[in-house]
C-alpha positions in Angstrom: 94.5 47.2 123.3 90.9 48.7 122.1 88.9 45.9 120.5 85.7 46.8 119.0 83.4 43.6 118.1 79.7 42.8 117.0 79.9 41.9 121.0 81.0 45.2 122.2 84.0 47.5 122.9 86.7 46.5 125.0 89.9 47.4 126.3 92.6 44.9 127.4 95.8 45.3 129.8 97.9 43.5 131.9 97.8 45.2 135.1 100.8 44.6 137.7 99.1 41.9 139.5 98.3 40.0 136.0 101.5 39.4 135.0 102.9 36.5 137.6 99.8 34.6 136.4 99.5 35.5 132.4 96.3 36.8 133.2 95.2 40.2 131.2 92.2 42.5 132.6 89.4 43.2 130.3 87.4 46.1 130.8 84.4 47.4 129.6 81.9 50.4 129.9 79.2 48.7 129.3 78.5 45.3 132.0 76.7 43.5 128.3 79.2 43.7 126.2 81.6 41.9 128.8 79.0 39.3 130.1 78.6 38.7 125.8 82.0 38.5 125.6 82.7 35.6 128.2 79.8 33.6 127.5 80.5 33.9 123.6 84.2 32.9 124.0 85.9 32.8 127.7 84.4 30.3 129.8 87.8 30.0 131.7 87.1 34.3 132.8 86.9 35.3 136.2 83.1 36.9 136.7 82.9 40.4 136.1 83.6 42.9 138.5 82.3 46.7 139.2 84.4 50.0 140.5 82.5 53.1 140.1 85.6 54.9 140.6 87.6 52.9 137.4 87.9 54.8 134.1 86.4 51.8 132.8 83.5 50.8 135.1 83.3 46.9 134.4 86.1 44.4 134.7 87.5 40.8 134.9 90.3 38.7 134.0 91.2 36.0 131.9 94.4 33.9 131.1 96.5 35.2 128.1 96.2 31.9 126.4 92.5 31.6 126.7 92.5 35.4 125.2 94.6 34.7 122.6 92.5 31.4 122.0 89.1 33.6 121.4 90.3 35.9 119.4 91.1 33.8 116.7 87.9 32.3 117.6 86.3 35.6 116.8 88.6 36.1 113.6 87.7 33.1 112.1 83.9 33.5 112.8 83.5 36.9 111.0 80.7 36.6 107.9 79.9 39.7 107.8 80.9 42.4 104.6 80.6 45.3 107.0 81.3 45.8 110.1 79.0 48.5 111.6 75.8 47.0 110.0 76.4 44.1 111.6 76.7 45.7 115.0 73.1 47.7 114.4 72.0 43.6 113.4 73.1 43.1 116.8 73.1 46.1 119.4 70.8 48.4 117.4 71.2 52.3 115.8 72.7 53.6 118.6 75.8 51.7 119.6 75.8 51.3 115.1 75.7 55.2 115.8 78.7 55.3 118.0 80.8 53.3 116.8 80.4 55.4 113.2 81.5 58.3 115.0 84.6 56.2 116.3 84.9 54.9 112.9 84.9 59.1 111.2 87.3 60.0 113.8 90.0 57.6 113.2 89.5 58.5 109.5 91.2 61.1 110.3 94.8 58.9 110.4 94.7 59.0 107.0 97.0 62.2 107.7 99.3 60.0 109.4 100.0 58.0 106.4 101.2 60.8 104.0 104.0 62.1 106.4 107.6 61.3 107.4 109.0 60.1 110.5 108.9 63.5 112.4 105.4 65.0 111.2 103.9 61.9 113.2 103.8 59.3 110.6 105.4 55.9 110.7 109.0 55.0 108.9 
């Protein structure tokens, strides 16, 4: 799952060695937007962790319930009318900047909406 916040961008997934535990693994390119995350809403996380050789540099993991917990922490704490100003309020023009050009791209799944089943749109 991507997740883009105010906080920063994340991805989270439940590696093999997450599951026996109902622990997921959040990862991060950018060691801020995960140390923002945990202190914002996951006290229970374990500290972050660093592989230069990951796809996704920065790393740590938390329980599914405590995950599940902050989101709708984070859901219910919106007050902002749009999104990417509020992420220039809070990480400046250039991750605004980036996550605009996120934004245009996935524009483009507008496509998606117009077509059947087996041009790649959804039934």
């Amino acid at each position: 799952m991507w997740i883009f916040t105010e906080l920063g961008f994340f991805s989270v997934v439940r590696k093999r060695e997450d599951s026996a535990e109902d622990m997921l693994t959040v990862r991060g390119r950018v060691r801020s937007d995960l140390e923002s995350l945990r202190s914002a809403c996951l006290p229970g996380a374990s500290p972050v962790t660093e592989s230069r050789m990951a796809d996704y540099r920065y790393r740590f993991r938390v329980s599914a319930r405590e995950f599940g917990a902050a989101l709708g922490e984070m859901a219910r704490g919106i007050g902002y009318d749009n999104f990417k100003n509020e992420v220039e309020a809070k990480q400046g023009w250039v991750r605004h900047d980036i996550y605009e050009r996120v934004w245009a791209i996935m524009r483009q799944l507008y496509c998606c909406d117009r077509k059947g089943p087996q041009e790649g749109g959804s039934n």
